[in-house]
N, C-alpha and C positions, 0 to 999 in steps of 0.2 A: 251470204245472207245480208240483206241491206241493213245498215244500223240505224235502233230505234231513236225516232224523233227526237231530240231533248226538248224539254222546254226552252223558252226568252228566259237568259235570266239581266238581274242587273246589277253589278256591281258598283260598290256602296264605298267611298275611300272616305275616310275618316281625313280634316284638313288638319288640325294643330296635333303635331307629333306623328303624324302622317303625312301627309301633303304638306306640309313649313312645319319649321321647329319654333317652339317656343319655351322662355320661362317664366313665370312670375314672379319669382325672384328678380329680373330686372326693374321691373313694375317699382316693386318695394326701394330697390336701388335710388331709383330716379325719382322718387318721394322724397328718401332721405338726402340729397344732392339737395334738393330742390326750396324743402324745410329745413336742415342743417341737424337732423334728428339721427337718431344711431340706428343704421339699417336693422341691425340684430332685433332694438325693442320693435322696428314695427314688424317684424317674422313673427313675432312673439301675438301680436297682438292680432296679425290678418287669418283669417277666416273663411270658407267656402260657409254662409247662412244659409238662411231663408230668403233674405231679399236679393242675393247673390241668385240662387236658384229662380226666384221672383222674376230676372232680370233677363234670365238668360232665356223665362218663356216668354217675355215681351208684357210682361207681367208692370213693371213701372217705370219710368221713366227714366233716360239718362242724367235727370238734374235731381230726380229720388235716389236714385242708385250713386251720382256721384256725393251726396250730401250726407249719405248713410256711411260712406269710405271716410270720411272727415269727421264724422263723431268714434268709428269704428279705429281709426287708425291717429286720432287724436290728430291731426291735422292742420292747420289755419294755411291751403292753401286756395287758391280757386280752382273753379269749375275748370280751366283752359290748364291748370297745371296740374291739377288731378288726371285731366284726360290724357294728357302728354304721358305721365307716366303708366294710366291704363294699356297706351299703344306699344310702349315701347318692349314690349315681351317678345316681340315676333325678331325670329332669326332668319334662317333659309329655305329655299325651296329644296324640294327633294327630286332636286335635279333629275337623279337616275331613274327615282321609279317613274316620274313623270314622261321621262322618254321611254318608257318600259307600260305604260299606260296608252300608249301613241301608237302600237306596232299592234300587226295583224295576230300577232301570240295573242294578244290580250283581245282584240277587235274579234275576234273569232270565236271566242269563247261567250262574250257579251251582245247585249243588243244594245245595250248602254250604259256607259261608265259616268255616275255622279258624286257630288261632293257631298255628304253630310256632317253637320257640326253643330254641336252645342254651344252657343255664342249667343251675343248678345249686339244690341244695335252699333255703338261705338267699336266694339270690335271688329266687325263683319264690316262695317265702312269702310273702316283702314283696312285691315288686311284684302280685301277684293281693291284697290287703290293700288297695294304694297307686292301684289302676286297677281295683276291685270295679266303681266305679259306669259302668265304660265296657265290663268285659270283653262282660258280656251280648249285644253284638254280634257276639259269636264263641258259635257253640257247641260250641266246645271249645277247648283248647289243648295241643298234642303236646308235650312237653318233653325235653328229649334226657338230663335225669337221673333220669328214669320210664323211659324205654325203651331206654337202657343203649349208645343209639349217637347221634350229633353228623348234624349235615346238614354239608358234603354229600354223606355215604356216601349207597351206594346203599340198603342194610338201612335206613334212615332213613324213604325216601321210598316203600317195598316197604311198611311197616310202617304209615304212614299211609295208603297206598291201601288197603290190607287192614280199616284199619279203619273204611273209607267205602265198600268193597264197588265199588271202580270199580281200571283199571288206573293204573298208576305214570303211565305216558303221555298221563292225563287228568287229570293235577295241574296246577292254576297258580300257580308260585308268584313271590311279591311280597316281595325281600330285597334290603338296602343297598350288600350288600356284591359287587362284583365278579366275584370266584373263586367263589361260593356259586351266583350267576346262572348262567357259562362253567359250571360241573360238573352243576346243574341241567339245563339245556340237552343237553350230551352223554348226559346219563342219560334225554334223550326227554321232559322236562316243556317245557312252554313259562313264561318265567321272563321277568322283568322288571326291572331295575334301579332301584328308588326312589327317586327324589328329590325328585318333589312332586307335588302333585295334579293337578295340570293334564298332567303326560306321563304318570298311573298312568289318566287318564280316557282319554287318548287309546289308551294301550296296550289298554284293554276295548274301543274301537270296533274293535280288531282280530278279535276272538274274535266269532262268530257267539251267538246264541244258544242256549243249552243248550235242547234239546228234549224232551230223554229225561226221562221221571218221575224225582219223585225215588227213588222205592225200587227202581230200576235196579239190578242189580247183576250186574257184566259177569267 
């Protein structure tokens, strides 16, 4: 008996703590370097807000957002040493899965493999600059201060299917973070929790393989 069709699906990799490492804690580091302030108080004093969230939908500018970090984090440095420390959070590529991203296991399953991430302008600069020579594995990257909404709303993951031409319910997405998986999940994606390569291989042996052409569009 022939096996049924599957749909196009697209899988969704999550970039910071997926696709590169990052901390904020560097961030903080390389403020207090910079000001001569004691890293500990500014931990103490940093914050994910609202203009933080503002910023990451494209929401206000990088000279509101870096001006709001310098009342927020009690600061007197500039705009050019603010941002230095905004970039400096970025670690590695994720070598492995990236080569694990590349191979016909994975190409065979998908019709196309993209990057999504909650960022913002000054981040998303540098880091696509910082991981040029690896993005090419992705042919694309969604970014939630291009398209003016955060994952994991639903308008997010609408917004992405839309523009892969398959439904919301044919996304697979690959993210670190917990709450973003659970809300994923409820939204009808089938979602994954990353922590290494060896359970992101096993979580593909779940998924049939994509059968549908790629210029499917459902």
């Amino acid at each position: 008996m022939p096996r049924p069709e599957q749909p196009p699906r697209v899988l969704l990799i999550d970039m910071g703590g997926v696709f590169f490492t990052y901390s904020f804690l560097s961030a903080l580091d390389a403020w207090a370097r910079a000001s001569g302030q004691d890293a500990g108080k500014l931990r103490e004093r940093w914050r994910i807000d609202a203009p933080f969230d503002a910023f990451e939908r494209g929401e206000i500018t990088p000279a509101a957002y870096l001006d709001h970090l310098r009342h927020l984090l009690a600061l007197d440095l500039s705009d050019h040493q603010l941002a230095a420390g905004w970039n400096a959070i970025y670690g590695h590529a994720n070598t492995r899965l990236l080569g694990l991203l590349g191979t016909a296991e994975v190409r065979d399953r998908f019709h196309r493999v993209v990057g999504v991430s909650n960022t913002n302008t000054l981040h998303a600069d540098f880091w696509r600059e910082l991981y040029a020579e690896h993005l090419p594995v992705l042919e694309t990257v969604h970014c939630s201060h291009e398209m003016g909404v955060t994952k994991p709303a639903c308008e997010f993951f609408n917004r992405v299917a839309a523009a892969h031409g398959v439904r919301r319910e044919h996304l697979v997405l690959i993210d670190d973070i917990p709450e973003v998986v659970d809300a994923a999940r409820a939204l009808g994606l089938a979602a994954h929790r990353y922590q290494d390569v060896d359970a992101f291989t096993a979580f593909l042996d779940t998924l049939p393989p994509a059968t549908a052409s790629k210029d499917t569009v459902l």
